[in-house]
C-alpha positions as a LaTeX table, in Angstrom:
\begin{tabular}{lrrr}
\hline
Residue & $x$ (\AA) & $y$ (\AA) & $z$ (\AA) \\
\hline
Unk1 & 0.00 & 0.00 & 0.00 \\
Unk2 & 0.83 & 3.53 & $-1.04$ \\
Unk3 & 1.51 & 5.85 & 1.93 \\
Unk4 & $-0.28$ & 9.32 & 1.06 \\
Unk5 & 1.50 & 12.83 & 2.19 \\
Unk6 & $-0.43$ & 13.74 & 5.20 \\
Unk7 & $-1.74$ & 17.29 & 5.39 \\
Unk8 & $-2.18$ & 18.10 & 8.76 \\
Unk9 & 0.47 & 17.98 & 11.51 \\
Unk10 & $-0.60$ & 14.23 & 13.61 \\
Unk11 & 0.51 & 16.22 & 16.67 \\
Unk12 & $-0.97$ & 19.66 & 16.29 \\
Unk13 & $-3.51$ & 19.42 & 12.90 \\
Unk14 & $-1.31$ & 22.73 & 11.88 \\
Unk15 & $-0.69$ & 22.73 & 8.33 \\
Unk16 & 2.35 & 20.74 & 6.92 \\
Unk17 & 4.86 & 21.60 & 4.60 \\
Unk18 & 6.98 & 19.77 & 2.41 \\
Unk19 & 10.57 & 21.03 & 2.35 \\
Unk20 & 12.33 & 18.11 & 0.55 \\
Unk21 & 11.75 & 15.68 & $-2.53$ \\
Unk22 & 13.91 & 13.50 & $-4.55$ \\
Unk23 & 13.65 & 11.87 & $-7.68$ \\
Unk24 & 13.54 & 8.07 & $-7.91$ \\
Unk25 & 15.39 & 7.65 & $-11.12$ \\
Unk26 & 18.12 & 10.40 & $-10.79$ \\
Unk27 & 18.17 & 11.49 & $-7.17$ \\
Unk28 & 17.88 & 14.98 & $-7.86$ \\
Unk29 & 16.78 & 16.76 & $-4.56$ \\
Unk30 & 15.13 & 19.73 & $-4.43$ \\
Unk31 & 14.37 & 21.61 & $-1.62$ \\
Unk32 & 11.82 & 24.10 & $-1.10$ \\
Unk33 & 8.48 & 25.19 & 0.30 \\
Unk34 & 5.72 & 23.02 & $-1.39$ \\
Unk35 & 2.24 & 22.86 & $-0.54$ \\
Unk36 & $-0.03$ & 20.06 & $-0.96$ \\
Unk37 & $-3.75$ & 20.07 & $-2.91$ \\
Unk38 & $-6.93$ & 20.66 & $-1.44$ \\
Unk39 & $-7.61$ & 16.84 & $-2.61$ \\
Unk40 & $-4.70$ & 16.16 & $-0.14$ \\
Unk41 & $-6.85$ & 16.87 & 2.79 \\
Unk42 & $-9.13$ & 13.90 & 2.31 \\
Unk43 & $-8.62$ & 10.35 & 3.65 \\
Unk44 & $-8.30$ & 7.46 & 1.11 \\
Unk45 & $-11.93$ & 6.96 & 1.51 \\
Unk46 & $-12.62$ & 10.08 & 0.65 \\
Unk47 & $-10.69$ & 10.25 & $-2.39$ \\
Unk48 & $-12.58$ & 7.19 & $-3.33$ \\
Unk49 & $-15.56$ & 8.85 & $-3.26$ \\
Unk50 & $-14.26$ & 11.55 & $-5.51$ \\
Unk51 & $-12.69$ & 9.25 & $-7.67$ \\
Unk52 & $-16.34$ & 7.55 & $-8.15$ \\
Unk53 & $-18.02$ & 10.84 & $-8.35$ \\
Unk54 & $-15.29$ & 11.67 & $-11.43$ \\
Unk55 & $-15.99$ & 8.24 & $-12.91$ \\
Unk56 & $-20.30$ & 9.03 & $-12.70$ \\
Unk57 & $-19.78$ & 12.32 & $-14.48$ \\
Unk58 & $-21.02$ & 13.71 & $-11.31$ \\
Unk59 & $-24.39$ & 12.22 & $-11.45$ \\
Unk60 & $-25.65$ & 11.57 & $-8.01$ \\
Unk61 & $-28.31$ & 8.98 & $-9.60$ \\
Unk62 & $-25.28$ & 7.20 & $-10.72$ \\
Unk63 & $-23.32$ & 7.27 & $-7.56$ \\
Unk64 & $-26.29$ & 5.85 & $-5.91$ \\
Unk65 & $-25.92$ & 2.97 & $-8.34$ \\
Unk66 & $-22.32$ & 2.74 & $-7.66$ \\
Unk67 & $-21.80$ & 2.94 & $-4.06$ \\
Unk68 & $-25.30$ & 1.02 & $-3.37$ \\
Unk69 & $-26.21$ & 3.97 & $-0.88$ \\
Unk70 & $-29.17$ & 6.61 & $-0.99$ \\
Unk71 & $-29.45$ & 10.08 & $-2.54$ \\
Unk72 & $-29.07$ & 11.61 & 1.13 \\
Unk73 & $-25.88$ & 9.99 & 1.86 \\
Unk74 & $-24.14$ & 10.93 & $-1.44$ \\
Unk75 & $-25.30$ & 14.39 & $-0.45$ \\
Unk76 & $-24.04$ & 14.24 & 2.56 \\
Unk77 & $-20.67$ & 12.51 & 1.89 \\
Unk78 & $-20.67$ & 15.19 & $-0.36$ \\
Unk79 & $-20.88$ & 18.48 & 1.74 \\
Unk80 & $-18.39$ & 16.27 & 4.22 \\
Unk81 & $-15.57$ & 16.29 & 1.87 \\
Unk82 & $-16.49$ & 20.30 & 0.66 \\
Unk83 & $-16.06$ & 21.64 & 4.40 \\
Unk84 & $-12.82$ & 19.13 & 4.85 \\
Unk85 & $-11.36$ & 20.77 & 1.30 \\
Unk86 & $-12.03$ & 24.32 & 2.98 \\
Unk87 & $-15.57$ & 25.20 & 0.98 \\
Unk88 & $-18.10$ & 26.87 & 2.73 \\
Unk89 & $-22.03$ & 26.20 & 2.71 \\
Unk90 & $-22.88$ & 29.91 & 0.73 \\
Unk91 & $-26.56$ & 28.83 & 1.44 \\
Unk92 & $-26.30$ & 27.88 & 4.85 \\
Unk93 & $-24.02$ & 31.50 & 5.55 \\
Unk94 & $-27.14$ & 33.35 & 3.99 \\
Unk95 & $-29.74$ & 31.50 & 6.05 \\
Unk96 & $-27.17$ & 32.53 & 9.49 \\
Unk97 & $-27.53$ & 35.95 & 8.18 \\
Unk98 & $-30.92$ & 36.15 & 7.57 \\
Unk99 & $-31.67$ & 34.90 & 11.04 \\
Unk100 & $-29.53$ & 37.48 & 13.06 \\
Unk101 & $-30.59$ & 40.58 & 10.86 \\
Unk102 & $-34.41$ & 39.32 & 12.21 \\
Unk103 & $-33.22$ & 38.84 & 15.35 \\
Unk104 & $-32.00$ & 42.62 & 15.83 \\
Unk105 & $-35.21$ & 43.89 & 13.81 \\
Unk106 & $-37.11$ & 42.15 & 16.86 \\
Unk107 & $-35.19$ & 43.11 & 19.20 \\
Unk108 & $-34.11$ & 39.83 & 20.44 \\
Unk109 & $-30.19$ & 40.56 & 20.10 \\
Unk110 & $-27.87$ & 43.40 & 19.80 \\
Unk111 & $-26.13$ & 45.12 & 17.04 \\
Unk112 & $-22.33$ & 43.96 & 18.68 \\
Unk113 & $-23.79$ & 40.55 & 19.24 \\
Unk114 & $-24.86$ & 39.83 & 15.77 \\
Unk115 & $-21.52$ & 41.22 & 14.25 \\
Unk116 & $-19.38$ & 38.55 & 16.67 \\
Unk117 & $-21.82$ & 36.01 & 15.36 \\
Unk118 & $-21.27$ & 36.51 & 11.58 \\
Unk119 & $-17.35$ & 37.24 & 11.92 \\
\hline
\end{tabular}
């Protein structure tokens, strides 16, 4: 089995770095600052998924077929893997925001509270 370059520090979760690499044929090394993918932050399962997503075109009625699992759990695998590449639910920030902007109109929170909430 392949071992994958890990993206989070196993101590910490801080970002890692890679500062060396060598080739296998000529042993050039290079040294550097290199950063990994977004892709790199998902776990082999993950990347599965992905992988199978690529391979349905992105149909969802096809990963159904695929993975033998409902509509709501490709959905939600889904959104998993967005948040752990760093994407944020736009729909779900606009519902947050929609919520405290009635909540000062009522009354039922402060100006300084809703602008610590939606920082």
């Amino acid at each position: 089995m392949k071992n994958f370059v890990p993206s989070q520090c196993p101590i910490c979760e801080g970002e890692l770095v890679i500062t060396d690499m060598v080739c296998k044929n000529c042993k050039t090394h290079i040294s550097g600052e290199f950063y990994t993918t977004k892709l790199a932050k998902l776990d082999p399962s993950q990347l599965e998924f992905v992988e199978a997503f690529i391979k349905c075109r992105g149909s969802i009625k096809e990963m159904e077929k695929e993975l033998k699992v409902s509509y709501p759990t490709v959905k939600s695998r889904l959104e998993i893997i967005a948040k752990t590449m760093g994407y944020k639910d736009e729909k779900q920030e606009d519902d947050t925001r929609m919520k405290v902007l009635d909540s000062i109109e009522k009354g039922e929170m402060t100006v300084e509270e809703a602008l610590k909430i939606l920082k």
